[in-house]
C-alpha positions in Angstrom: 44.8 48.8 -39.6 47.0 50.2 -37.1 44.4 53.6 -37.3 41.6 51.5 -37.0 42.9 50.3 -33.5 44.1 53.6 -32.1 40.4 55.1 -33.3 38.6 52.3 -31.2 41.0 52.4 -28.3 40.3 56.7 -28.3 36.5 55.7 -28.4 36.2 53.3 -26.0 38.4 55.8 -23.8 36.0 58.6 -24.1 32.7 56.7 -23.9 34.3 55.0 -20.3 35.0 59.2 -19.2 31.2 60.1 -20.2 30.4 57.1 -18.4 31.8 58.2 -15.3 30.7 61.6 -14.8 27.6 60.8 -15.5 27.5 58.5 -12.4 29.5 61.1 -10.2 26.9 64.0 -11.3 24.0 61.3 -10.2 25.9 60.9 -7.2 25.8 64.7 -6.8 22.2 64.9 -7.2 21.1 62.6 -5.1 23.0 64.3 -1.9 22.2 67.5 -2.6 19.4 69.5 -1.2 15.7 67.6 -1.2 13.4 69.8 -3.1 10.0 67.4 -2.2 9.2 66.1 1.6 10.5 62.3 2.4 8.4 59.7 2.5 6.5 59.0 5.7 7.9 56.1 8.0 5.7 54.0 10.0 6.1 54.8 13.9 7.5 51.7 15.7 5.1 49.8 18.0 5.3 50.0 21.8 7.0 47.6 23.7 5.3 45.6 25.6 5.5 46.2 29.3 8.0 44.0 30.6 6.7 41.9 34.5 10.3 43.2 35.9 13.4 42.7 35.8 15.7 39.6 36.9 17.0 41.8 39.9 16.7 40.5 43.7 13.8 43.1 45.4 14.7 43.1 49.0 12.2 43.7 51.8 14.0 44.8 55.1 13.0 42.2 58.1 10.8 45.1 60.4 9.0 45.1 57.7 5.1 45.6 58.7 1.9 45.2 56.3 -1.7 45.1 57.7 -3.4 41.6 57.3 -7.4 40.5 57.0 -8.1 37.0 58.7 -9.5 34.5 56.3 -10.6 32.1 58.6 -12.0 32.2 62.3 -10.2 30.8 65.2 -11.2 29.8 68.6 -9.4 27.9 71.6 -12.7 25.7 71.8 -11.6 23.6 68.9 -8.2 25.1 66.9 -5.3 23.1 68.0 -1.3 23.1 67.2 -0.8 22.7 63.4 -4.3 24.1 62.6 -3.7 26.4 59.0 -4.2 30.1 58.8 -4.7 32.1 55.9 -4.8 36.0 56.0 -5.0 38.3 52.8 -3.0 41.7 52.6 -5.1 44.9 53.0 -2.4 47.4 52.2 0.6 47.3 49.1 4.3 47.2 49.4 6.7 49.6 48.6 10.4 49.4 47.7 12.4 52.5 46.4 9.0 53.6 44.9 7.5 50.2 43.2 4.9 48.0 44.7 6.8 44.8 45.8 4.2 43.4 47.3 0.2 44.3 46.3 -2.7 44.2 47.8 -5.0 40.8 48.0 -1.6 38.8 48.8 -2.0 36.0 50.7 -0.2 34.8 53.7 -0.4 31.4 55.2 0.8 30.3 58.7 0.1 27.8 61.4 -1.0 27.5 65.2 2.4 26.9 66.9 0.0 26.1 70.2 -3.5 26.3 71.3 -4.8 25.9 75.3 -8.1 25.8 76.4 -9.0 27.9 79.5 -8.8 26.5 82.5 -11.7 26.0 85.3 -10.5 27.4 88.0 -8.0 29.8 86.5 -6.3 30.4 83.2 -7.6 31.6 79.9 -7.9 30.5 76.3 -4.8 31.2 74.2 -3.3 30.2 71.2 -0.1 31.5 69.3 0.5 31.5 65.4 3.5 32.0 62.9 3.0 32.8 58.9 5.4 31.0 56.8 4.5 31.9 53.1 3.8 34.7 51.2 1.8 34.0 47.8 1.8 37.1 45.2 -1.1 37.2 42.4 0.7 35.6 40.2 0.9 33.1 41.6 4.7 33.5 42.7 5.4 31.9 45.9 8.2 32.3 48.9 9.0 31.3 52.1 8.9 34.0 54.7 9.1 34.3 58.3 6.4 36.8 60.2 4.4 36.9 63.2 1.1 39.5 63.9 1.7 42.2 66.5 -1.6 43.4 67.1 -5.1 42.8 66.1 -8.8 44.0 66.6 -11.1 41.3 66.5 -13.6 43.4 68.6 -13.4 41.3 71.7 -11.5 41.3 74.5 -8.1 39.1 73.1 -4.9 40.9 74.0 -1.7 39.3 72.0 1.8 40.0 73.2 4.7 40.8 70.9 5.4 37.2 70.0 2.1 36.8 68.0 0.8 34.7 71.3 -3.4 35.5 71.5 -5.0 35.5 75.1 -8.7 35.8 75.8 -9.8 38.4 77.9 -10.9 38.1 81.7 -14.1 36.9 83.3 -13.3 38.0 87.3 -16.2 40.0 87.4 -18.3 37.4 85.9 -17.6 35.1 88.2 -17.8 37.1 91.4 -21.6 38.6 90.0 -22.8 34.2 89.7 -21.9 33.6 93.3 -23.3 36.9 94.1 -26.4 36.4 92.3 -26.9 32.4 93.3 -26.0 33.8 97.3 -28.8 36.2 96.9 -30.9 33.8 95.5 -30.7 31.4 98.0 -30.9 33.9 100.9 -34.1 35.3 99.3 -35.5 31.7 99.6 -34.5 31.1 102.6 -35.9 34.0 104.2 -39.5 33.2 102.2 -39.3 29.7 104.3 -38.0 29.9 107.8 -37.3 34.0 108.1 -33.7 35.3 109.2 -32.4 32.1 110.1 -33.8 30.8 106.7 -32.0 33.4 104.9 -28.6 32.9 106.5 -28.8 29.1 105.6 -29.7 30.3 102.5 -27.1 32.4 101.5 -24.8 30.0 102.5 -26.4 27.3 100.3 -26.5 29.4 97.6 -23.4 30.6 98.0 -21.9 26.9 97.6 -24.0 26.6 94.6 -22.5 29.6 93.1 -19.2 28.6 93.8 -19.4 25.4 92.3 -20.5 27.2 89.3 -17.6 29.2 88.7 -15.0 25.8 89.1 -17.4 23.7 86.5 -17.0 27.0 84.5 -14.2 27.3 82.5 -12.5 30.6 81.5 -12.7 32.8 78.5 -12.2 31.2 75.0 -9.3 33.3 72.7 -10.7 34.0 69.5 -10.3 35.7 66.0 -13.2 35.5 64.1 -13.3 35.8 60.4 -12.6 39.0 59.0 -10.1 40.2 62.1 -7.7 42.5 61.1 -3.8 42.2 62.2 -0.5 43.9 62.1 1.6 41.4 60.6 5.9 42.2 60.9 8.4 40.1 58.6 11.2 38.9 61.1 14.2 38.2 58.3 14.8 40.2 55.8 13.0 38.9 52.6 14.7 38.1 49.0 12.1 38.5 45.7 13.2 38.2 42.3 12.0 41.0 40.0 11.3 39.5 37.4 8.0 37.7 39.1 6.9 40.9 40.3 4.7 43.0 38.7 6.0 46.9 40.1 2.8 48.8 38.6 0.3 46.5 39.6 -1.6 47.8 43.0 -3.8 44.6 43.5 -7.4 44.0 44.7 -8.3 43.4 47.9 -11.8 41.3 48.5 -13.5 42.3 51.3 -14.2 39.8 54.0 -17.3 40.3 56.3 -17.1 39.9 59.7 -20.3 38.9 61.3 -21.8 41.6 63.2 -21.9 39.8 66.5 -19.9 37.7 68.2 -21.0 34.3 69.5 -21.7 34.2 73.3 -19.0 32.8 75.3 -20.7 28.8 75.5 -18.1 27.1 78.3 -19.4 23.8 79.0 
């Protein structure tokens, strides 16, 4: 009995040792040199480009970006409060990354608008832009003015965004030159030089009263004007509204080709 115990206790012992080196010598095998090529893995997908990140993007105040006017304005009926909406013509750039892309738009208001005067002053008006609306539709508050702008008339502006229309002195001078001529020519045709000088003088008066029922020149910007627009504050974006590769798209805004005549009432 005692045999038959030690004889199972040796067996079990031994088949436990065979046991384990064969799992250490499949251990062994498995680390040791590959002989065949590993299966292939699939490649990871892409990820998917990300908008930007959640850091604050900030444009300098001096900042200038070149503007298109979306809609016309004239001292003959724009007024103080009137909107004004421009679209950007030219992208952004901070530390190499498109801040702000083309087609942005811009909106503003008339801060004042004056008629012409009759007997002296001209048209002028003065705006400020006061928000700034990315393609995507992501909005901020921003505080710029235009510096220059070619509307292909004779408007001048000043550095505080203030339009003025251009002058009409030589017009003036030319309608009581013309109506004096006029009515020295007549003259002359009805009672010779004496008729002439009474003539001139009448038509002289005429022209005058011309010019002072005449007022001065309107300012205007007509549709499709191009400005310098500069940012006076410094201006905070988030990143993560921007889109950094995106350039933008600009539609183009046709100005008519010729300007209405000057109608003064």
């Amino acid at each position: 009995m005692k045999y038959t115990r030690e004889l199972c206790a040796r067996t079990f012992v031994l088949a436990a040792t065979t046991l384990l080196g064969a799992m250490s010598l499949s251990a062994q095998e498995q680390q040791g040199p590959q002989t065949e090529a590993p299966p292939p893995v699939a490649p990871k997908p892409a990820p998917a480009p990300q908008t930007g990140s959640g850091e604050e993007v900030i444009v300098p105040a001096g900042t200038r970006v070149g503007v298109v006017l979306q809609n016309g304005i004239s001292t003959r009926s724009a007024k103080a409060g009137d909107s004004v909406y421009l679209q950007t013509s030219f992208p952004i750039t901070i530390n190499n990354r498109i801040v702000i892309p083309v087609g942005s738009y811009l909106r503003g208001e008339l801060i004042e608008s004056k008629r012409p005067g009759r007997i002296k002053g001209r048209g002028e008006f003065r705006m400020r832009l006061n928000t700034l609306i990315l393609p995507t539709g992501y909005t901020v508050d921003l505080n710029a003015a235009p510096r220059s702008a070619d509307s292909g008339g004779k408007e001048t502006m000043d550095e505080e965004g203030k339009v003025t229309g251009g002058g009409n002195k030589g017009q003036k001078a030319e309608t009581v030159a013309t109506t004096t001529a006029t009515g020295a020519g007549i003259g002359a045709i009805a009672h010779g030089a004496k008729g002439a000088g009474i003539g001139a003088g009448i038509g002289g008066v005429a022209g005058l009263a011309a010019v002072l029922l005449t007022r001065g020149p309107e300012a205007e910007l007509p549709r499709g004007s191009t400005m310098d627009v500069v940012f006076e504050r410094q201006l905070t974006l988030d990143g993560s509204q921007i889109q950094f590769n995106n350039l933008g798209q600009f539609q183009p805004v046709y100005q008519p080709p010729v300007r209405r005549p000057d109608e003064r009432p």
